[in-house]
TORDRENPA-645460 format. One record per atom (N, C-alpha, C): residue number from 0; x, y, z. Coordinates in Angstrom, 2 decimals, always signed. Layout:
N
{NUM; {X; Y; Z}},
...
//
This chain:
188
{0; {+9.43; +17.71; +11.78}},
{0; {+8.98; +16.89; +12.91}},
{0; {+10.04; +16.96; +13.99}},
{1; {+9.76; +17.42; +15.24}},
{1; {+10.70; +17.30; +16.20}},
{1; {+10.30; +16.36; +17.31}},
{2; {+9.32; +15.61; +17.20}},
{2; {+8.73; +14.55; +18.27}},
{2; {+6.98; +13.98; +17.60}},
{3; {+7.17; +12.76; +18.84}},
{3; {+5.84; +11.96; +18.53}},
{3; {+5.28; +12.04; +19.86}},
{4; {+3.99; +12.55; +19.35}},
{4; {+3.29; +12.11; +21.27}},
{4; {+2.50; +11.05; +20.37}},
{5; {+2.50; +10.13; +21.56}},
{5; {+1.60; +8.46; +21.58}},
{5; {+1.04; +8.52; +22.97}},
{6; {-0.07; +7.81; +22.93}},
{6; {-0.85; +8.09; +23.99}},
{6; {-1.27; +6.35; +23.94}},
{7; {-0.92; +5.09; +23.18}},
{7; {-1.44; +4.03; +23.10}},
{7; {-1.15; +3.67; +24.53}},
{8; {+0.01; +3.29; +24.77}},
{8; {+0.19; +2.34; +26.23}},
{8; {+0.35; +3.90; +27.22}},
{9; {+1.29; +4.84; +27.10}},
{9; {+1.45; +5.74; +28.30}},
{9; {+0.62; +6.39; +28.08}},
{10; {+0.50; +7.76; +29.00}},
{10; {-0.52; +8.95; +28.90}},
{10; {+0.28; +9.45; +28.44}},
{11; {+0.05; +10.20; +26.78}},
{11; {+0.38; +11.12; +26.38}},
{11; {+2.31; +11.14; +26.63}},
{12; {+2.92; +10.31; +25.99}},
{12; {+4.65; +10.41; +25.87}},
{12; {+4.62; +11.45; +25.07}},
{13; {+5.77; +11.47; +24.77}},
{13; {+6.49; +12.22; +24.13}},
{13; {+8.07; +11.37; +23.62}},
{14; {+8.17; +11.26; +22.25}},
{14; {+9.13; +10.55; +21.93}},
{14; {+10.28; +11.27; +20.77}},
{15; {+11.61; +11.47; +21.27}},
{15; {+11.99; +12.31; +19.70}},
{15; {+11.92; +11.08; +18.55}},
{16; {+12.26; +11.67; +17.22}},
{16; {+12.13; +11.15; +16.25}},
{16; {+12.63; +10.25; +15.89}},
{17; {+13.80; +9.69; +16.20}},
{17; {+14.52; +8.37; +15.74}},
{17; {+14.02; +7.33; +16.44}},
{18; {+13.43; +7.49; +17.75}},
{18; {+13.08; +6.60; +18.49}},
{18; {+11.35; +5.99; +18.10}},
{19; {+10.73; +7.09; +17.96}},
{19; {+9.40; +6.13; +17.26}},
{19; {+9.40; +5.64; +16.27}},
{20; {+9.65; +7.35; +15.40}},
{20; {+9.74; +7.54; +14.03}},
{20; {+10.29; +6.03; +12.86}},
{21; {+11.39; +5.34; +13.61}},
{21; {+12.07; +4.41; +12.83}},
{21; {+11.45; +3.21; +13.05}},
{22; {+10.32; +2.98; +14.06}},
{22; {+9.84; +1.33; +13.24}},
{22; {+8.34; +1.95; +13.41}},
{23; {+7.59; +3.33; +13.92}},
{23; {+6.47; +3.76; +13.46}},
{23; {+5.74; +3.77; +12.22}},
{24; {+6.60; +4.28; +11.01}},
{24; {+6.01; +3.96; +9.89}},
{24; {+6.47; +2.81; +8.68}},
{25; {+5.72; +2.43; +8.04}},
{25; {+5.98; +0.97; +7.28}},
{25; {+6.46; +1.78; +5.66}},
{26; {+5.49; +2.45; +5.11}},
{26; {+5.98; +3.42; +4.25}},
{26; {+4.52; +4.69; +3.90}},
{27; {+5.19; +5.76; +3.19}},
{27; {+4.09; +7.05; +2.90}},
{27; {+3.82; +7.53; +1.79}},
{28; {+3.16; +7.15; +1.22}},
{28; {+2.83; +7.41; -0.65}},
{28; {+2.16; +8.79; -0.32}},
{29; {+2.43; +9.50; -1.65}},
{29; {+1.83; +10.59; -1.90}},
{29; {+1.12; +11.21; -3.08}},
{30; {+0.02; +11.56; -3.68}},
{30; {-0.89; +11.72; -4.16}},
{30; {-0.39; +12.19; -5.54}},
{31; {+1.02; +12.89; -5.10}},
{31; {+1.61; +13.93; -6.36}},
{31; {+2.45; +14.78; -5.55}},
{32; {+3.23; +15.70; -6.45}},
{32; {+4.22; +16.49; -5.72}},
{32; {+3.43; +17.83; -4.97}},
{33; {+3.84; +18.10; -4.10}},
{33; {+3.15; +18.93; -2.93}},
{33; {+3.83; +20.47; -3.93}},
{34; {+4.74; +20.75; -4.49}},
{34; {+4.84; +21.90; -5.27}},
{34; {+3.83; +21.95; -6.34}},
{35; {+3.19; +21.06; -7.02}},
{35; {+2.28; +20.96; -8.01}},
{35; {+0.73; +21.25; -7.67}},
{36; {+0.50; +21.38; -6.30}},
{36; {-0.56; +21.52; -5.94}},
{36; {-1.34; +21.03; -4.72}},
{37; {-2.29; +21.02; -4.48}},
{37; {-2.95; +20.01; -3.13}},
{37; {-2.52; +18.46; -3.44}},
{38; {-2.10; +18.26; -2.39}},
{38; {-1.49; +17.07; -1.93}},
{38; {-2.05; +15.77; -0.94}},
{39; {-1.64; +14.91; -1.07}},
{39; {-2.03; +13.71; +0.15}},
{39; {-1.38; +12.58; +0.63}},
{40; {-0.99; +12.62; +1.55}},
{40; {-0.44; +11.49; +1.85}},
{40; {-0.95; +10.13; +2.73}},
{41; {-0.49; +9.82; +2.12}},
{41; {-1.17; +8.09; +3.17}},
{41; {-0.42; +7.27; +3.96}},
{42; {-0.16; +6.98; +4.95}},
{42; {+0.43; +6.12; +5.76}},
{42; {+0.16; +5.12; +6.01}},
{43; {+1.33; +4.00; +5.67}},
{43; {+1.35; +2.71; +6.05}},
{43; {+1.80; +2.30; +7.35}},
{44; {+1.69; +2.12; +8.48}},
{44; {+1.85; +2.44; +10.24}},
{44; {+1.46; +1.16; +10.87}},
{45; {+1.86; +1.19; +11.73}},
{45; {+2.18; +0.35; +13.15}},
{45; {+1.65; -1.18; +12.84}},
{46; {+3.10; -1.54; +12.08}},
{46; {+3.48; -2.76; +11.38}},
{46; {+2.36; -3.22; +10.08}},
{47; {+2.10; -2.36; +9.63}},
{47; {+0.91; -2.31; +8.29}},
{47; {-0.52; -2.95; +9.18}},
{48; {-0.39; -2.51; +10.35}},
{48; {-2.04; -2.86; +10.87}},
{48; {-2.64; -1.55; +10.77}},
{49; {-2.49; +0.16; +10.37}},
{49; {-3.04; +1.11; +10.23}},
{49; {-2.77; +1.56; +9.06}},
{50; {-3.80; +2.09; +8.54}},
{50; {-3.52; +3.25; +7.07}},
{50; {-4.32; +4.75; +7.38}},
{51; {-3.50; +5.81; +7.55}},
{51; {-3.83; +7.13; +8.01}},
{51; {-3.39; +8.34; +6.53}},
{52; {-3.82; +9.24; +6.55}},
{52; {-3.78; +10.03; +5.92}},
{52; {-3.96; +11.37; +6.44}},
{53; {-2.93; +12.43; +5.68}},
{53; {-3.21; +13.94; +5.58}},
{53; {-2.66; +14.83; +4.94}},
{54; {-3.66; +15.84; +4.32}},
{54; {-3.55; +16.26; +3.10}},
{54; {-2.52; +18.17; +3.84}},
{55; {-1.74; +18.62; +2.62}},
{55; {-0.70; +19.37; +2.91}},
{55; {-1.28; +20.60; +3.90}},
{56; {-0.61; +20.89; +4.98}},
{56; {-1.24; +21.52; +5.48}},
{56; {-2.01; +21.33; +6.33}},
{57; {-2.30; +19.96; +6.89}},
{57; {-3.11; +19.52; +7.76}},
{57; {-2.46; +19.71; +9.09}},
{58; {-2.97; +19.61; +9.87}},
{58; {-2.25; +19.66; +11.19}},
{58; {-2.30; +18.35; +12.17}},
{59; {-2.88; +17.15; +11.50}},
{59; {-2.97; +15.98; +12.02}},
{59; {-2.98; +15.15; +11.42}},
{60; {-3.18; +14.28; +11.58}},
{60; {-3.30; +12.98; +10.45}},
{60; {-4.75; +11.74; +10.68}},
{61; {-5.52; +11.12; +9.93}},
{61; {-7.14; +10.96; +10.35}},
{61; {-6.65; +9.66; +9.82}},
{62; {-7.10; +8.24; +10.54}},
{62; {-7.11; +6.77; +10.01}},
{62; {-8.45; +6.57; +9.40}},
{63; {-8.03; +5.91; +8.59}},
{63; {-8.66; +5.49; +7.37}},
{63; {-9.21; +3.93; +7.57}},
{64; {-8.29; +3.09; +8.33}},
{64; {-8.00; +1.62; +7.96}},
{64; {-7.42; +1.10; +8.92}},
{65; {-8.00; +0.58; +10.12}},
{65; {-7.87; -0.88; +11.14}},
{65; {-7.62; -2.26; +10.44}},
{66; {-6.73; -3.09; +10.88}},
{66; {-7.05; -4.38; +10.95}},
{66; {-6.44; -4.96; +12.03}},
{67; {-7.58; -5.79; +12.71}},
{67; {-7.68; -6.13; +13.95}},
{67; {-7.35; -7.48; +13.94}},
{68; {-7.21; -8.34; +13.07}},
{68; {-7.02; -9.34; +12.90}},
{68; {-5.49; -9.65; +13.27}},
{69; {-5.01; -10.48; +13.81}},
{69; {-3.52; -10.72; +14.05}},
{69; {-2.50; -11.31; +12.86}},
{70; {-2.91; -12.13; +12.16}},
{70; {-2.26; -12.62; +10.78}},
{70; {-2.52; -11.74; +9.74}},
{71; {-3.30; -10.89; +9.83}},
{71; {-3.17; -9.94; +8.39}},
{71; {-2.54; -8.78; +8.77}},
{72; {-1.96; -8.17; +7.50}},
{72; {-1.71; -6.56; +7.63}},
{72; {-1.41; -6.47; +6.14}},
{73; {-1.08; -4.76; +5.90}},
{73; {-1.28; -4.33; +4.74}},
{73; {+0.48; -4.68; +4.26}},
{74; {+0.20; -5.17; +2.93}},
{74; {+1.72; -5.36; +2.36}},
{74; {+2.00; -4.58; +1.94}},
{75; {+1.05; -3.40; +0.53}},
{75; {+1.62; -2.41; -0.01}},
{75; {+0.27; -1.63; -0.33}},
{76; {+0.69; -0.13; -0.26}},
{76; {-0.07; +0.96; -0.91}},
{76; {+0.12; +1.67; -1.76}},
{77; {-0.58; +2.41; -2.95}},
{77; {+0.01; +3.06; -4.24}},
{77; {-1.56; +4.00; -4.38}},
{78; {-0.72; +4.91; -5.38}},
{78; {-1.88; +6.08; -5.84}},
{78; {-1.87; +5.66; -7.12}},
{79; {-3.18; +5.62; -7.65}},
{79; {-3.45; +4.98; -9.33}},
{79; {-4.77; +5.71; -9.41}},
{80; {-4.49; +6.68; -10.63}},
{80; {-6.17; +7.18; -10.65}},
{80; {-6.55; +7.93; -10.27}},
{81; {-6.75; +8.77; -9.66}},
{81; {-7.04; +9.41; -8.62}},
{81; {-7.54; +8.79; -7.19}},
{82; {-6.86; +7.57; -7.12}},
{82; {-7.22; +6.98; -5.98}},
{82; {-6.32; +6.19; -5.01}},
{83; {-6.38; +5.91; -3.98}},
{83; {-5.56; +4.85; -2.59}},
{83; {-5.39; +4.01; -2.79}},
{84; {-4.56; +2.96; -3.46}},
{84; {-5.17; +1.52; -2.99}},
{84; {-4.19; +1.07; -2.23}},
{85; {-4.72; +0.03; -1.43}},
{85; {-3.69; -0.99; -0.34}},
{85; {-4.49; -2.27; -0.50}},
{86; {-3.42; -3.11; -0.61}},
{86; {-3.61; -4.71; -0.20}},
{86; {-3.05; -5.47; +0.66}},
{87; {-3.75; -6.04; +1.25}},
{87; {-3.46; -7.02; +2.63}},
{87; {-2.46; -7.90; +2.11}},
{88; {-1.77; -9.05; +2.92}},
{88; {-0.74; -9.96; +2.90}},
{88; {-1.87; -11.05; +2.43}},
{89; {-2.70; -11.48; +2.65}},
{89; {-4.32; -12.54; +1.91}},
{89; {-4.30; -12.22; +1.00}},
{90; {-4.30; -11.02; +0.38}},
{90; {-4.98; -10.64; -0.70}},
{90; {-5.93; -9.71; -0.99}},
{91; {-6.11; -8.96; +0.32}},
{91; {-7.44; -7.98; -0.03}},
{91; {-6.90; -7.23; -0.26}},
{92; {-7.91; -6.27; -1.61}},
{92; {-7.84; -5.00; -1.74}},
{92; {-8.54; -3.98; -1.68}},
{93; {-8.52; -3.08; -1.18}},
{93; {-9.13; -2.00; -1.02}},
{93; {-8.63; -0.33; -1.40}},
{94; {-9.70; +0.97; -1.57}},
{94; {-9.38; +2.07; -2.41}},
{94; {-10.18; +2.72; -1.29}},
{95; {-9.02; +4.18; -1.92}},
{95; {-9.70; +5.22; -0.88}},
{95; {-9.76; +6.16; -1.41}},
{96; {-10.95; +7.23; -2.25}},
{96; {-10.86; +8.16; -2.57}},
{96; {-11.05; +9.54; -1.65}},
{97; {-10.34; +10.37; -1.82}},
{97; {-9.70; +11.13; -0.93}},
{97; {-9.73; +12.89; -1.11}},
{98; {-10.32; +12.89; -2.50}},
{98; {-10.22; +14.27; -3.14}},
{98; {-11.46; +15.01; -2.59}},
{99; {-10.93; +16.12; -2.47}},
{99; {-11.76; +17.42; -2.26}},
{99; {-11.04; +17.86; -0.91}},
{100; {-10.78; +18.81; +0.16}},
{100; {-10.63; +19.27; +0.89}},
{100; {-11.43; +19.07; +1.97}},
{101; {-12.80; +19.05; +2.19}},
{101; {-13.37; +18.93; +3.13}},
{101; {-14.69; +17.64; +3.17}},
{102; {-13.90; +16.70; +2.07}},
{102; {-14.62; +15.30; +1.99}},
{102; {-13.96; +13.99; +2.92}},
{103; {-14.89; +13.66; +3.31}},
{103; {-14.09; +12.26; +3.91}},
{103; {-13.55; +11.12; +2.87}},
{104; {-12.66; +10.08; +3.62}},
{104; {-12.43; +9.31; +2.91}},
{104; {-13.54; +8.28; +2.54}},
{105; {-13.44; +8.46; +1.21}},
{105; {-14.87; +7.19; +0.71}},
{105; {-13.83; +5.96; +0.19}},
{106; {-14.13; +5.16; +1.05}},
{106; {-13.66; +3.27; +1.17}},
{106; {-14.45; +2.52; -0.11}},
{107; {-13.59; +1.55; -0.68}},
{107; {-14.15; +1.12; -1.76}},
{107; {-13.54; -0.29; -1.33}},
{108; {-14.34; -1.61; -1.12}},
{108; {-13.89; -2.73; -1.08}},
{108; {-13.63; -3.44; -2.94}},
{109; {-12.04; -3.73; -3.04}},
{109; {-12.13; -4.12; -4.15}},
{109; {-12.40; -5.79; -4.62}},
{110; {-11.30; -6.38; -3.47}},
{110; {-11.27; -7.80; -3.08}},
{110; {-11.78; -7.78; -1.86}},
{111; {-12.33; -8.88; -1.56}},
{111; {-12.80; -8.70; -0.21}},
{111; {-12.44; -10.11; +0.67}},
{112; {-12.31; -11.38; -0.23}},
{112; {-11.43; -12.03; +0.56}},
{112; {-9.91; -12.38; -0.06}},
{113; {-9.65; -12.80; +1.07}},
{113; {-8.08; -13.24; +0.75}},
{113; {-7.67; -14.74; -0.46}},
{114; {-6.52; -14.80; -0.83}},
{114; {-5.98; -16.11; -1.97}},
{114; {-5.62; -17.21; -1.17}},
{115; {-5.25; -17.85; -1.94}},
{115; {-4.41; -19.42; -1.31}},
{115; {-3.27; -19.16; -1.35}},
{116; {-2.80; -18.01; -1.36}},
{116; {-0.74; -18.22; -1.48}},
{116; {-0.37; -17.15; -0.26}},
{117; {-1.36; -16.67; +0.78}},
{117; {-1.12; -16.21; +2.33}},
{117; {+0.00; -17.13; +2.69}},
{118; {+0.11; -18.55; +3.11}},
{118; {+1.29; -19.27; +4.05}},
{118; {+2.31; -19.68; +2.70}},
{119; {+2.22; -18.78; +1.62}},
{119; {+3.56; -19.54; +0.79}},
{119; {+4.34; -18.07; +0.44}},
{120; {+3.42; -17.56; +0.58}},
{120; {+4.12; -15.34; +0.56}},
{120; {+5.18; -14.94; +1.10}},
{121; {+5.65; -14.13; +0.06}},
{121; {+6.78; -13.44; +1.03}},
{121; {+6.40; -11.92; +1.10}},
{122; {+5.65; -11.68; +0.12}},
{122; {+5.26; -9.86; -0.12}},
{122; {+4.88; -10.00; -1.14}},
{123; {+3.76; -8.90; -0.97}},
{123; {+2.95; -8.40; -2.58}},
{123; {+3.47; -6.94; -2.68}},
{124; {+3.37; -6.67; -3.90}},
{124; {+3.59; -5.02; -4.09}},
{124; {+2.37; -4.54; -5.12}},
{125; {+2.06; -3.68; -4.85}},
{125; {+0.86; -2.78; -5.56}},
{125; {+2.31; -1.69; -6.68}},
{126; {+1.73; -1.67; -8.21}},
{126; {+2.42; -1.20; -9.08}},
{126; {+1.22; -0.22; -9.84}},
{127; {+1.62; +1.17; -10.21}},
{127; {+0.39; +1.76; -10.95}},
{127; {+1.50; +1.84; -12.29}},
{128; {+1.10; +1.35; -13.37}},
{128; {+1.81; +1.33; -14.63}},
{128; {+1.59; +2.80; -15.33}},
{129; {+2.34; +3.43; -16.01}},
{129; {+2.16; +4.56; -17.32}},
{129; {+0.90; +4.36; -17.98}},
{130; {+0.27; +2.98; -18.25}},
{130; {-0.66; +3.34; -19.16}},
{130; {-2.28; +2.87; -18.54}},
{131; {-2.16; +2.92; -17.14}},
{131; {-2.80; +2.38; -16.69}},
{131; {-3.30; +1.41; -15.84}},
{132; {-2.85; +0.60; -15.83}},
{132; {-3.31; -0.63; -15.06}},
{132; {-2.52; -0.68; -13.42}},
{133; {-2.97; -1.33; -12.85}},
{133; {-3.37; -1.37; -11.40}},
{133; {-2.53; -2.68; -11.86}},
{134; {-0.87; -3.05; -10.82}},
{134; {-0.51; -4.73; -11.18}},
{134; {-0.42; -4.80; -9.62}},
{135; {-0.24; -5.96; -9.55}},
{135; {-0.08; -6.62; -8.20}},
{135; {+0.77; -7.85; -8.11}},
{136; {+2.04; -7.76; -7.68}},
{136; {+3.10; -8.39; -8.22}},
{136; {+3.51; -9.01; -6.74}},
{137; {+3.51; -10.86; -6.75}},
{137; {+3.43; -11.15; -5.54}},
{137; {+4.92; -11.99; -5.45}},
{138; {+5.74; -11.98; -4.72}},
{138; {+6.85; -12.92; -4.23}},
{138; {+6.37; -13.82; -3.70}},
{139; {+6.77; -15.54; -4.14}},
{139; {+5.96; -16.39; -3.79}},
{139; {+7.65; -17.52; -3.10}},
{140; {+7.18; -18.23; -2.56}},
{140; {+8.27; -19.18; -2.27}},
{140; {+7.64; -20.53; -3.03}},
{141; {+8.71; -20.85; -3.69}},
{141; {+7.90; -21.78; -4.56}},
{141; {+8.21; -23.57; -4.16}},
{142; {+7.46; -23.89; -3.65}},
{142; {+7.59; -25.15; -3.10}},
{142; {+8.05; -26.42; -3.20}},
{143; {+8.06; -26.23; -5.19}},
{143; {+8.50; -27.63; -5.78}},
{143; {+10.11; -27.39; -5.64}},
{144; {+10.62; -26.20; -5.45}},
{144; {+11.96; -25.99; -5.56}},
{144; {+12.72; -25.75; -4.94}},
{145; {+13.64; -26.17; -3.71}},
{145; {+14.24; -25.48; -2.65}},
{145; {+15.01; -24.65; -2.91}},
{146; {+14.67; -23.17; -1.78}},
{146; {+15.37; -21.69; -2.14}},
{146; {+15.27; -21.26; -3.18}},
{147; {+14.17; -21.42; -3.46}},
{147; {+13.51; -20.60; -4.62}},
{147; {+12.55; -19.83; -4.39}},
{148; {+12.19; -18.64; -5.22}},
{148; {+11.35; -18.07; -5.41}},
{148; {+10.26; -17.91; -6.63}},
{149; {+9.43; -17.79; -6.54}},
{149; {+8.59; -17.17; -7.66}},
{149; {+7.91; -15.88; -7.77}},
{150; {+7.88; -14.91; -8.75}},
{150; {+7.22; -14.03; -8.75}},
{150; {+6.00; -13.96; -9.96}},
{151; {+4.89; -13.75; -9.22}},
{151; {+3.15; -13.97; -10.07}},
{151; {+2.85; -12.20; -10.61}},
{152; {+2.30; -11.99; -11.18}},
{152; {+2.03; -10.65; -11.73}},
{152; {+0.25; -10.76; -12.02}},
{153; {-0.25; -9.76; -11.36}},
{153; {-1.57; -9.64; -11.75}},
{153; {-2.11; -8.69; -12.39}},
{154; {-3.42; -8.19; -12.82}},
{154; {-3.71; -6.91; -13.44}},
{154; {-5.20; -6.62; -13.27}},
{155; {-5.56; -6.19; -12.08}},
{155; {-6.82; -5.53; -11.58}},
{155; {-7.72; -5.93; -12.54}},
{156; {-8.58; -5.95; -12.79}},
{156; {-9.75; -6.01; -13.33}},
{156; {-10.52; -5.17; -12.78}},
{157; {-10.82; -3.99; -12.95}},
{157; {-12.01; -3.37; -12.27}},
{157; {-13.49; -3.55; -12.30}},
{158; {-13.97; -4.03; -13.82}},
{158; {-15.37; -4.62; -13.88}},
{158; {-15.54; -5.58; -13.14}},
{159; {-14.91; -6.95; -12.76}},
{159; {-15.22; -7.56; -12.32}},
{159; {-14.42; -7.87; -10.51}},
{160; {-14.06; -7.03; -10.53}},
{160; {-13.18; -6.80; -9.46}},
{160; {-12.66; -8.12; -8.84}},
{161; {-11.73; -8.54; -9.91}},
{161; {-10.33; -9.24; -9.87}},
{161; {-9.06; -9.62; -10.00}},
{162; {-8.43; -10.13; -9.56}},
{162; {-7.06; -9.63; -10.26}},
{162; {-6.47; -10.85; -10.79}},
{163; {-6.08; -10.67; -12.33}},
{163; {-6.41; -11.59; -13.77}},
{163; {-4.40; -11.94; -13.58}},
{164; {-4.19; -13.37; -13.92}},
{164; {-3.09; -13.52; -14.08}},
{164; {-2.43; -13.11; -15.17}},
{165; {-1.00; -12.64; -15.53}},
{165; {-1.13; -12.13; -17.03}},
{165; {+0.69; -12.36; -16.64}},
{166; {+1.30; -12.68; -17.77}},
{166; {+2.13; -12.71; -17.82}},
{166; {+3.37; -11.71; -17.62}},
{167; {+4.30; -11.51; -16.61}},
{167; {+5.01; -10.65; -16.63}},
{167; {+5.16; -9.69; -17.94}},
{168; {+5.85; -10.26; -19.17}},
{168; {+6.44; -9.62; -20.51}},
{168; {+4.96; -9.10; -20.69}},
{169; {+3.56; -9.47; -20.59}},
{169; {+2.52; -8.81; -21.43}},
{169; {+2.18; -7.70; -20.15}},
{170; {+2.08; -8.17; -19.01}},
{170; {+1.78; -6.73; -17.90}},
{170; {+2.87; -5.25; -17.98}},
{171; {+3.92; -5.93; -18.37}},
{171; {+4.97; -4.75; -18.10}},
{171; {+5.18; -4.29; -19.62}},
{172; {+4.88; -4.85; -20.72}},
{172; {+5.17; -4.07; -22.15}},
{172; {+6.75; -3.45; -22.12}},
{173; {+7.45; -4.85; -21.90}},
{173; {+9.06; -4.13; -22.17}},
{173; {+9.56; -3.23; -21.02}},
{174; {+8.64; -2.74; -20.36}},
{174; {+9.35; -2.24; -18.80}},
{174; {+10.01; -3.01; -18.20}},
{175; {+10.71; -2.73; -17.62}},
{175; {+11.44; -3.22; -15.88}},
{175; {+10.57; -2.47; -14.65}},
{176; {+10.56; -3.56; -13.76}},
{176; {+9.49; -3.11; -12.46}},
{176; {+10.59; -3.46; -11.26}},
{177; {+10.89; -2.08; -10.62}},
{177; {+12.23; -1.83; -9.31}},
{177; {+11.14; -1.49; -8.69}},
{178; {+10.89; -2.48; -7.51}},
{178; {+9.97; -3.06; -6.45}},
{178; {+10.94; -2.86; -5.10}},
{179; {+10.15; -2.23; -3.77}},
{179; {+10.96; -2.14; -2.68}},
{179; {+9.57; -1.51; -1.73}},
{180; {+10.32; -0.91; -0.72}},
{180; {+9.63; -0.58; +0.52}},
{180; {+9.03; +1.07; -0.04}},
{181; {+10.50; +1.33; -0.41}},
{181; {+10.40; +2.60; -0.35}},
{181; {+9.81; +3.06; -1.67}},
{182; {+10.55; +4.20; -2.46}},
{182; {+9.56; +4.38; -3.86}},
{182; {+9.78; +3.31; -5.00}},
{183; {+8.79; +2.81; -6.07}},
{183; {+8.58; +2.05; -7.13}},
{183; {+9.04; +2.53; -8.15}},
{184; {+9.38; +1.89; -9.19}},
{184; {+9.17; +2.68; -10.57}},
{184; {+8.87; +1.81; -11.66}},
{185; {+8.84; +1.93; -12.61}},
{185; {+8.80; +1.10; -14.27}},
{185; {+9.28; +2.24; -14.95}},
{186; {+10.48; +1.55; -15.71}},
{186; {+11.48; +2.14; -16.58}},
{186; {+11.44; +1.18; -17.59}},
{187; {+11.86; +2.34; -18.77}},
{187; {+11.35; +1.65; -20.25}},
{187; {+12.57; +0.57; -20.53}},
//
């Protein structure tokens, strides 16, 4: 990358890279390693109010995901499955399947409204576990306690498309979960 053209407020700038580049994107998950094969990436962008994507080799990048709303935006995105997911700072979640080369993105509403712990939040993170499960692990400020925190752990439900409280020690099976902006992991 040697520049950004933006065309939102000017006609068509031109910006080098440290200057957009560093509060342009929020973070960029990727599908799998781009040496292993066709690839995808997804972008979390302009303060988690956009989610864009493009697959290796593309020569542009195609949005996926507006929110127009002023109090929401996306907290975190992860690949689980063969699929996208991102969840809002409320609580919504949503999936984007993405495979094939010359398919569009097909949108899957998972949650569709938001929780009661929006004005007590500090951040959710989307976690895809080793054996499966979809967690959703929220930083809470916990009210009865000054300067405290709490952290809630959830676990997708896909039949009924919800996300089931479950106890840290039973969601993580002896893992540790290293949570951040940038990449995730669970280590045994």
């Amino acid at each position: 990358i040697v520049g950004y053209r933006y065309n939102c407020y000017e006609s068509d700038s031109v910006y080098d890279v440290r200057s957009l580049g560093g509060f342009f994107y929020d973070k960029v998950v990727l599908s799998g390693s781009p040496s292993a094969g066709p690839a995808i990436a997804l972008s979390m962008h302009m303060d988690g109010k956009r989610l864009s994507f493009a697959r290796v080799g593309d020569s542009s990048w195609r949005q996926v995901s507006v929110i127009r709303r002023s109090l929401d935006s996306y907290a975190d995105c992860v690949y689980h499955c063969g699929r996208f997911y991102a969840v809002t700072m409320e609580g919504k979640l949503k999936s984007w399947g993405l495979s094939g080369p010359e398919d569009g993105p097909r949108k899957k509403t998972i949650i569709a409204e938001g929780d009661d712990y929006f004005f007590e939040l500090i951040t959710r993170y989307l976690v895809s576990t080793p054996w499966g499960h979809l967690l959703q692990i929220r930083v809470v400020l916990d009210k009865y306690q000054e300067h405290y925190v709490r952290v809630d752990v959830d676990r997708l439900d896909l039949k009924s498309s919800q996300m089931v409280g479950v106890s840290p020690a039973k969601a993580l099976r002896g893992h540790a979960a290293f949570l951040g902006q940038n990449s995730r992991g669970i280590l045994s």
